[in-house]
Each structure stands twice: as C-alpha cells, then as structure tokens.
C-alpha positions as YAML, in Angstrom:
chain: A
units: angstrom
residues:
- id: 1
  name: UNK
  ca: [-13.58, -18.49, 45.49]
- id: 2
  name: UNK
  ca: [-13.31, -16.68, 41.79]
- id: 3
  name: UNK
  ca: [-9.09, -17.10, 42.05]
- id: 4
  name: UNK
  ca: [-10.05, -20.82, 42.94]
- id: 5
  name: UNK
  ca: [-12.53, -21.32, 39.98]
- id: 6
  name: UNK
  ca: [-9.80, -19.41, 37.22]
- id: 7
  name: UNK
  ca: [-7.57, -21.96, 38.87]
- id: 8
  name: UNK
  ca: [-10.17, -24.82, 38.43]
- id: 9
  name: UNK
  ca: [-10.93, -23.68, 34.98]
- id: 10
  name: UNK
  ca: [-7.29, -23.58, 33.68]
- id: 11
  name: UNK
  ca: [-6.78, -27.02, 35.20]
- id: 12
  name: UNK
  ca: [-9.99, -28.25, 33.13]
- id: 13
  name: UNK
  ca: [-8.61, -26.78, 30.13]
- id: 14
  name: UNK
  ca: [-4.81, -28.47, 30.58]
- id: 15
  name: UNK
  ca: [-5.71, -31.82, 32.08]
- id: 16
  name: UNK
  ca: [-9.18, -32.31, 30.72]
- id: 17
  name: UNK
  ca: [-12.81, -33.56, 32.46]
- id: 18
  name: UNK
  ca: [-10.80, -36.17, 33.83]
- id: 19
  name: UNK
  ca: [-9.64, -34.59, 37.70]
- id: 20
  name: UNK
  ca: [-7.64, -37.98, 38.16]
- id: 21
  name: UNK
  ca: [-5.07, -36.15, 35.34]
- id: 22
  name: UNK
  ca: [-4.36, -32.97, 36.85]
- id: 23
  name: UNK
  ca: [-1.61, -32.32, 39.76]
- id: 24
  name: UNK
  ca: [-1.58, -34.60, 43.02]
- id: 25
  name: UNK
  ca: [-1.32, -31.53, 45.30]
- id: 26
  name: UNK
  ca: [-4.74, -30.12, 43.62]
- id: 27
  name: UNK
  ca: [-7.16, -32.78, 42.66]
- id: 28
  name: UNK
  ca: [-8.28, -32.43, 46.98]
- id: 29
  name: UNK
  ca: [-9.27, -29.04, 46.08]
- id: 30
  name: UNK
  ca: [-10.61, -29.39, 42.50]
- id: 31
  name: UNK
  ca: [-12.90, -32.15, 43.99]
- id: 32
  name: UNK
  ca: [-13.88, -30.01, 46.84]
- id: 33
  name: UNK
  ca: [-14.50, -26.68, 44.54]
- id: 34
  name: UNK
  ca: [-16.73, -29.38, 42.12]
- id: 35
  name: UNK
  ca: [-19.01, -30.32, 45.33]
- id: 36
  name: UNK
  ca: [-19.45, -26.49, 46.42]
- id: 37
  name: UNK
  ca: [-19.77, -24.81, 43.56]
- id: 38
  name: UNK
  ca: [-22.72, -24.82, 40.38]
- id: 39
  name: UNK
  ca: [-19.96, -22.72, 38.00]
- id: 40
  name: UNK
  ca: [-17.27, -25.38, 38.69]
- id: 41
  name: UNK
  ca: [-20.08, -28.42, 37.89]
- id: 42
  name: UNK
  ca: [-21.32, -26.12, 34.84]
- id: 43
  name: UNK
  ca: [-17.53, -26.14, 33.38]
- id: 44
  name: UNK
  ca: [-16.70, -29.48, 34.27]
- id: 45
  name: UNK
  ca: [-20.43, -30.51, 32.33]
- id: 46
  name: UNK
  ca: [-19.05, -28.66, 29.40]
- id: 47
  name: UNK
  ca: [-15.32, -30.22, 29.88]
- id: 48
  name: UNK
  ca: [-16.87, -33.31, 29.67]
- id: 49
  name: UNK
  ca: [-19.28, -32.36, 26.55]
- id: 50
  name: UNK
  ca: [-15.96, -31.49, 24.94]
- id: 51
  name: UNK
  ca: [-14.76, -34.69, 26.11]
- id: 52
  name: UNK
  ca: [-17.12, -36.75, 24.97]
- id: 53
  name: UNK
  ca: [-17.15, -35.26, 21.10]
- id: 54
  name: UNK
  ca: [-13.19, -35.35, 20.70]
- id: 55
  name: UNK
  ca: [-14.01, -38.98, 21.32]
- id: 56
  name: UNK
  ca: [-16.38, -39.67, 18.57]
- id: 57
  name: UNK
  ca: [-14.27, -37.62, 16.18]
- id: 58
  name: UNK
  ca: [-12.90, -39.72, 13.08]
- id: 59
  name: UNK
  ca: [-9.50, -40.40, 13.36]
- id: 60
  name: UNK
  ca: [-7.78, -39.03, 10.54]
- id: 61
  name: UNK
  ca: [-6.00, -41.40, 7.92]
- id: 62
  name: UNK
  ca: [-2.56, -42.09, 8.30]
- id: 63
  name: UNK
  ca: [0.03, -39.77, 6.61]
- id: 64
  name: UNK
  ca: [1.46, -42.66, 3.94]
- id: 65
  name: UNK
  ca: [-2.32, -43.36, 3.27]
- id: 66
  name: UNK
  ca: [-3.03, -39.83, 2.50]
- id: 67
  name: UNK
  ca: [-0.40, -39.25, 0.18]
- id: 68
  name: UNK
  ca: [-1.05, -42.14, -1.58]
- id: 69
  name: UNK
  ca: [-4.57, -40.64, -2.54]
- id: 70
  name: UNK
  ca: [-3.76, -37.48, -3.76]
- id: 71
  name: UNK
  ca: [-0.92, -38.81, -5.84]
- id: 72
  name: UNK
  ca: [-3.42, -41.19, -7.25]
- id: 73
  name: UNK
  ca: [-5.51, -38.22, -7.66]
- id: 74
  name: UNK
  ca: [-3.10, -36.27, -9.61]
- id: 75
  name: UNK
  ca: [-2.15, -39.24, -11.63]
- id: 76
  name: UNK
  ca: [-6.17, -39.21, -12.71]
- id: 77
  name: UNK
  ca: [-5.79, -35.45, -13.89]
- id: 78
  name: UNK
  ca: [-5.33, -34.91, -17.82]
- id: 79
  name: UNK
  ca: [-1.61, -34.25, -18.40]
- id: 80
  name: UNK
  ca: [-1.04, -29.89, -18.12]
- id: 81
  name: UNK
  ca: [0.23, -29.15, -21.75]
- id: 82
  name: UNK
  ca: [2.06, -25.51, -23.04]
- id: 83
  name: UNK
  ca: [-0.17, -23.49, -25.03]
- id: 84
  name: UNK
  ca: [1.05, -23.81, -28.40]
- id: 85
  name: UNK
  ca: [-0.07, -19.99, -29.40]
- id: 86
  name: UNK
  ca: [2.08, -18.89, -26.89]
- id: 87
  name: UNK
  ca: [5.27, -18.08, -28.49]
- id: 88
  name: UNK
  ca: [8.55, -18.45, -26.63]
- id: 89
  name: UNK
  ca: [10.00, -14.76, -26.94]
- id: 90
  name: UNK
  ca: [6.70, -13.81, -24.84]
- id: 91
  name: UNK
  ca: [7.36, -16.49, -22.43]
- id: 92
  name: UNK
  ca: [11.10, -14.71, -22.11]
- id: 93
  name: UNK
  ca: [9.80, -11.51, -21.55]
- id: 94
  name: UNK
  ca: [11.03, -11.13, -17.98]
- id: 95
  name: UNK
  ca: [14.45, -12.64, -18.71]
- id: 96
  name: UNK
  ca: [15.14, -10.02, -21.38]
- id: 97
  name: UNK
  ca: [17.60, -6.78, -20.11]
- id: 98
  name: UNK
  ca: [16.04, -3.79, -18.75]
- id: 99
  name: UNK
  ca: [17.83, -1.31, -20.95]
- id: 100
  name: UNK
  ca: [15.90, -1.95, -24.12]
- id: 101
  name: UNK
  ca: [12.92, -1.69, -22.17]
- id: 102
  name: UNK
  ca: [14.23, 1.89, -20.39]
- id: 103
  name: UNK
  ca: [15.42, 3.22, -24.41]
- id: 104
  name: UNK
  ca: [11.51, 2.19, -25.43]
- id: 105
  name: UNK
  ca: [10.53, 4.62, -22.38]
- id: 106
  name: UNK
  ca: [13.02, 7.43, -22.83]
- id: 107
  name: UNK
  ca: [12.17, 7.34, -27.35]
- id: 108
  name: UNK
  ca: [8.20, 7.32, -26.76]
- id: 109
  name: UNK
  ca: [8.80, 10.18, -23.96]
- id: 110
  name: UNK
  ca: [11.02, 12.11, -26.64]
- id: 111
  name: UNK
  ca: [8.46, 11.73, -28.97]
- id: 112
  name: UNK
  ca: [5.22, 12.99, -26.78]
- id: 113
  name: UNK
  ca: [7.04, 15.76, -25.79]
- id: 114
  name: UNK
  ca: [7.84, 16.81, -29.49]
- id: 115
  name: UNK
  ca: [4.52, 16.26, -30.59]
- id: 116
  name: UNK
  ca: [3.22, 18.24, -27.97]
- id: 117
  name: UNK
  ca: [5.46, 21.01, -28.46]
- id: 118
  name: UNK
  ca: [4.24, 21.15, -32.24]
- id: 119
  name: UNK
  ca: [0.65, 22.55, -34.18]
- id: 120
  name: UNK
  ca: [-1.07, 20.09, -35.76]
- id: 121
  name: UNK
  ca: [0.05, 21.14, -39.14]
- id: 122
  name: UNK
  ca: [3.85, 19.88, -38.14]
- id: 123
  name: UNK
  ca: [4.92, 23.40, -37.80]
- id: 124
  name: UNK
  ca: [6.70, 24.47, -34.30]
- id: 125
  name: UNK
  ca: [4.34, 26.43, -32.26]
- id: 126
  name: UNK
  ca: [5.50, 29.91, -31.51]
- id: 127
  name: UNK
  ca: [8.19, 31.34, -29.12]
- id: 128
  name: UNK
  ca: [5.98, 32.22, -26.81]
- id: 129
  name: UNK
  ca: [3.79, 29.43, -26.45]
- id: 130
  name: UNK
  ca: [6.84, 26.68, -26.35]
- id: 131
  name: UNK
  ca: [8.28, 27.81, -23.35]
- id: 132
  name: UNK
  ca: [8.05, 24.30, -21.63]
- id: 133
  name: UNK
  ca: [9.44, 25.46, -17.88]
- id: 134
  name: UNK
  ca: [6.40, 27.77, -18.44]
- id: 135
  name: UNK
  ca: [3.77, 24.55, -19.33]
- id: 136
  name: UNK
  ca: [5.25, 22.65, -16.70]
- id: 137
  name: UNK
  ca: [5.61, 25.03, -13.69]
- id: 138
  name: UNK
  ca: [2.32, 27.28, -13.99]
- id: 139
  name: UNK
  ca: [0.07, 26.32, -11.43]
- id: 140
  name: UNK
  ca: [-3.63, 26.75, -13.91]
- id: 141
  name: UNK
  ca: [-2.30, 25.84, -17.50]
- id: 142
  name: UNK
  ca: [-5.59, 26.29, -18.88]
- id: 143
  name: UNK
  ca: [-5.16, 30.09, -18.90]
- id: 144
  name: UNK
  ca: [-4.32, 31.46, -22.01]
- id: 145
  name: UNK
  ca: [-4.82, 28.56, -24.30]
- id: 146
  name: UNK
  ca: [-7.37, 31.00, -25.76]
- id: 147
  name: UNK
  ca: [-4.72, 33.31, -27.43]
...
C-alpha cells in the first residue's frame, strides 16, 4: 500500500488534482487507492488546495508590457551625471602600468629599511646592532634592545 501511495503521490504532483490527466493504465488504480485510503484523500485535498490557489493567482503582465514600464520608469529618473571633483587621472588609475606602481613599492621599502637601520640622530647604528640577517632571523627580537 505505501509503494502505491509514493506512486499516487508522485502522480498528484506531475499531473495535478485532476486524476482524468495522469496515465490511462493508472487512473483505475489511483481512483481505487482514493476510495481506500484517508492519506491518498488527505493529499489529493491538499492537491486540490494547491489547485485551487494557482487558479486565483494574477496572471502576470505580458513581457512587451513589462518592459515598457520600467523603461518608462527609467526615463522618469534624473539623468546620472560624472562628478565633476573627480578628476580624470583618478578615474585612470587602473589603466595606468604596473611598473611605476612596483618602483613606488620597491623606493618606500628601500627607504623603511634605511631608516630603520639608522639612530634617530641620522647616524648608522653600530656594527653590531645592524646585522639585519640577525633582526630578521632571531626568533624573540626583543632581547637585547636593552644594550
């Protein structure tokens, strides 16, 4: 009976409330399982439900009437100008090269790593204190900033 009501249950959702729609061979049965059984009236009470609300749905408008308002719509919409403080080189920004951009990197890098290898007073820091493999490998760099 449960193979019969999956069977009655996919037919309802295929072929609708209606049992007239479904296959020849099976309406016999459906009708039969719909007589015997409360689950098989319960879905075919919802089927029809379902039925029943697709009907009273709205039809949607037609595709040509649609488009006609939105691009009435967007006709109604203030025209989109440029910002005039937005000056054109900025606008270009992403259209420029990337090597000036990779030089800018590469200088400022240059530059950190001088100014960190100097005292404040523009002096160069001692021999022992500028060994960089040192600043950069040791695994707790705080020790010995003390000395």
């Amino acid at each position: 009976m449960i193979v019969r009501l999956k069977q009655f249950h996919r037919l309802l959702d295929i072929h609708g409330s209606d049992i007239a729609r479904g296959p020849a061979r099976e309406r016999a049965a459906a009708r039969r399982l719909l007589d015997a059984d409360g689950a098989a009236r319960s879905a075919h009470a919802a089927a029809l439900r379902l039925a029943e609300l697709l009907a009273r749905a709205a039809a949607p408008p037609p595709v040509g009437e649609t488009r006609l308002r939105i691009a009435g719509a967007l006709a109604r919409l203030p025209r989109q100008e440029a910002p005039y403080w937005w000056p054109a080189p900025f606008a270009l920004w992403d259209m420029l090269p990337r090597w000036p951009r990779a030089v800018a990197l590469a200088s400022m890098a240059a530059l950190g790593i001088l100014v960190g290898l100097t005292d404040l007073d523009g002096t160069p820091a001692p021999a022992s204190s500028a060994d960089v493999s040192g600043l950069i490998f040791d695994p707790n760099p705080a020790i010995g900033l003390s000395q």
